[in-house]
C-alpha positions, 0 to 999 in steps of 0.5 A: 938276478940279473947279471952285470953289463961288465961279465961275459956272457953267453947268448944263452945267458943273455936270453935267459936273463932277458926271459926272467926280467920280461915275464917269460916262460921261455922260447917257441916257434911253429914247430916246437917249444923250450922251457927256460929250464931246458933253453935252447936243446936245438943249439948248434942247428941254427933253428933258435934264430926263428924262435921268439919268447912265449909263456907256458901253455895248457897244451890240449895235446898233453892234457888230453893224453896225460902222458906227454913228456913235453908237459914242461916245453907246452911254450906259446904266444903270451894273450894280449892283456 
């Protein structure tokens, strides 16, 4: 659900919703990926500024391997419809 204009909110927060409302799976850049369900573990190093929103991704890396602990975090580019 989408929180009120009215209640404050964090910048996570906000991201978060916006994520949810646009069909996203969370954030990703060149060097790493975040799902909604761990969003942001980079707080506080001011890497988030680079990130923009992707979808899950079948990571070849993971698949290949069967072990990743990154399964859930595999965030890339959504294809163009």
């Amino acid at each position: 659900m989408i929180r009120g204009r009215d209640e404050c909110m964090t910048t996570k927060e906000i991201v978060i919703d916006y994520l949810k409302a646009n069909g996203f799976d969370g954030l990703y850049s060149d060097d790493c990926g975040c799902s909604i369900s761990d969003l942001m573990p980079c707080d506080g190093y001011g890497s988030v500024g680079m990130c923009k929103p992707g979808v899950k991704k079948n990571c070849k890396e993971c698949s290949e391997n069967g072990e990743c602990d990154q399964v859930d975090d595999c965030i890339g580019e959504r294809p163009c419809p």
